[in-house]
N, C-alpha and C positions, 0 to 999 in steps of 0.2 A: 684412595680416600672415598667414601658411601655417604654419599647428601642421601635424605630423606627429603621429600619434595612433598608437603600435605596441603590438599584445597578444603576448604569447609563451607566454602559460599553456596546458597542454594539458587542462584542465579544465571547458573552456566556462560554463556559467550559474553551476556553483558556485566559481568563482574569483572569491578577494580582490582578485588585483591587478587582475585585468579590472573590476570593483567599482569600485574604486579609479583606476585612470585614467577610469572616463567619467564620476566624479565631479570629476578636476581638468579635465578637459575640459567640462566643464557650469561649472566654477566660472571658468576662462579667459574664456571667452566671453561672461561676464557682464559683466566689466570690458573685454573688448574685442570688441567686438558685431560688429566687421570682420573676423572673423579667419575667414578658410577653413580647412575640416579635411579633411585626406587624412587617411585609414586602410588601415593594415598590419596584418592576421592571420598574422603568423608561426609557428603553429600550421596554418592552413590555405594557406597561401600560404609554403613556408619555401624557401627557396633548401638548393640540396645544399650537402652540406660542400663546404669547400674542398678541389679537387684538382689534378692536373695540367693539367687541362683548363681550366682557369679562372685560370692562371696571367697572362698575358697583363697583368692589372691591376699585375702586379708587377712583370715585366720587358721590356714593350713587347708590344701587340697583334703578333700574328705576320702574316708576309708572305701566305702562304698557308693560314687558321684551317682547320682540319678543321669540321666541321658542330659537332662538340660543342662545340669550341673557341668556336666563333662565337654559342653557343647561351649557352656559361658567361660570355662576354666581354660579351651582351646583359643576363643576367640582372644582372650585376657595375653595367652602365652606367647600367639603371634604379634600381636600387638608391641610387647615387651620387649621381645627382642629384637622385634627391625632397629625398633629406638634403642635400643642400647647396641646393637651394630652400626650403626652411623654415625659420621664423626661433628656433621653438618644437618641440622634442620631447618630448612624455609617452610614457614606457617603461613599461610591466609589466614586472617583472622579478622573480619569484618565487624565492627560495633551494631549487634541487635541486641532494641531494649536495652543500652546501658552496658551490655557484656560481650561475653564470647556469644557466638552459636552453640545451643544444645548439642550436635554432634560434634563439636571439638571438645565440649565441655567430656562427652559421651567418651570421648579418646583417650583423653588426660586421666580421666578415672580409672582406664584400664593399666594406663603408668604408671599408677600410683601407687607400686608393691613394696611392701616392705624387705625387704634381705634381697631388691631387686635394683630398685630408684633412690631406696632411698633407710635407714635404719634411727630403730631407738636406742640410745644410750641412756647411762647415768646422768648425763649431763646434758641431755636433751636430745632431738633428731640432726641426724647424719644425712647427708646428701651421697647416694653413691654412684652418679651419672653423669662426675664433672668430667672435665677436659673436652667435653662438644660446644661448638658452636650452634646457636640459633637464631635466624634471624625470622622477623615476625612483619610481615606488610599489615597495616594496622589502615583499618579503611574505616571511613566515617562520614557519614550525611552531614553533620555540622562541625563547629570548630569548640573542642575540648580543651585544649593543650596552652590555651591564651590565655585562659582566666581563671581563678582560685577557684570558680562556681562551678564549670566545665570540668576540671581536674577531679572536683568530688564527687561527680554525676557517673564517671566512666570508672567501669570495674573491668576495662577489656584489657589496655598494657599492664594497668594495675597488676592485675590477676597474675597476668601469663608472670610478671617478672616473680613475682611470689610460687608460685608452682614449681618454677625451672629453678629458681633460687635455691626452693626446697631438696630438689630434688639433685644437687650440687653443682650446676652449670650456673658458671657468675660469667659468663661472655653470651648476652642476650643484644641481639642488638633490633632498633625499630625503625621501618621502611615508612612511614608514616603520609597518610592521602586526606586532608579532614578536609570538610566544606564542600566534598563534591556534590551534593545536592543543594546546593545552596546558588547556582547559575552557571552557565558556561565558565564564564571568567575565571568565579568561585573553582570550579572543578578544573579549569586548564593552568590556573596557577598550585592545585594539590597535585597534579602530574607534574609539575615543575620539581617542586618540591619533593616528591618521595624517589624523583628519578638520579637526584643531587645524594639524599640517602642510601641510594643503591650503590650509585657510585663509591662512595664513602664507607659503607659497612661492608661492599665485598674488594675494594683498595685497600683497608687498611685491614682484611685477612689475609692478600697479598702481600703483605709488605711487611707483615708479622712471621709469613712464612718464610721469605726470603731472611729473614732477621736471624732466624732461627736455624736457618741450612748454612748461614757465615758466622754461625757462633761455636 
């Protein structure tokens, strides 16, 4: 089994979410003692934004790439295929401004290929990247997830569930930490809480696998 293991906090030691995924990655591995780990520092390793030169994923590699072309079309292919090698993705994904981080956003858009992630038909788009697992530490300064207003402010679980959706994975699961900027209290009771969802989304991988090796 190939977890991908991806950070995107620009915060180094003192980030939650980084915290927080080498904790479901320490807890994965427990129950599955076979699993290799790649790791992605999106922070230190981020692909540029999407531009013209990096098109090519979208509408055919070009006949003749210029250097850059061939440079964006490299980064796009590596990208692609770790994630479509791995059976498991742990995300950091810390709420800035409302959303993802620009370099996760930066990442996702290299996954985003068509005859690759994901296809068009007659009858609309095709997800072609199910059967992995993702699980997503979802980190937050305040508390989103309580109230109607909060829910329609954050485009960060939002997003990601729609993207991975797309892209044909329906087992997304979220490690969730909100209010940590909100006091000690605040922040030692969101360590409560997302340590209870670690529990809980890498058990009930376990118990899905066992289920699956007695059937």
């Amino acid at each position: 089994m190939k977890l991908l293991h991806v950070d995107s906090s620009v915060l180094g030691t003192n980030s939650v979410s980084r915290q927080l995924t080498a904790e479901i990655v320490a807890e994965w591995r427990k129950t599955h003692p076979n699993t290799t780990v790649d790791y992605l520092d999106l922070a230190v390793d981020t692909p540029n934004h999407f531009s013209a030169d990096a098109l090519g994923i979208k509408v055919g590699v070009q006949a003749e790439p210029t250097e850059a072309q061939r440079r964006e079309n490299e980064v796009s292919e590596r990208l692609v295929s770790q994630f479509l090698a791995s059976d498991v993705i742990v995300i950091g994904a810390p709420l800035y401004n409302f959303t993802v981080p620009t370099q996760l956003k930066a990442w996702i858009d290299r996954l985003a290929q068509t005859g690759r992630t994901f296809k068009y038909t007659d009858k609309g788009p095709v997800g072609l990247a199910g059967g992995k697992t993702v699980i997503v530490a979802s980190t937050r300064g305040g508390m989103y997830s309580t109230s109607e207003g909060g829910q329609a402010m954050e485009h960060q679980e939002s997003y990601l569930k729609v993207i991975f959706g797309f892209f044909g994975i329906t087992d997304v699961r979220f490690v969730r930490a909100e209010g940590i900027g909100m006091g000690d209290a605040a922040k030692a009771a969101a360590f409560t809480a997302a340590r209870a969802d670690i529990a809980a989304a890498t058990g009930e991988a376990a118990n899905q696998d066992q289920a699956t090796l007695a059937a």
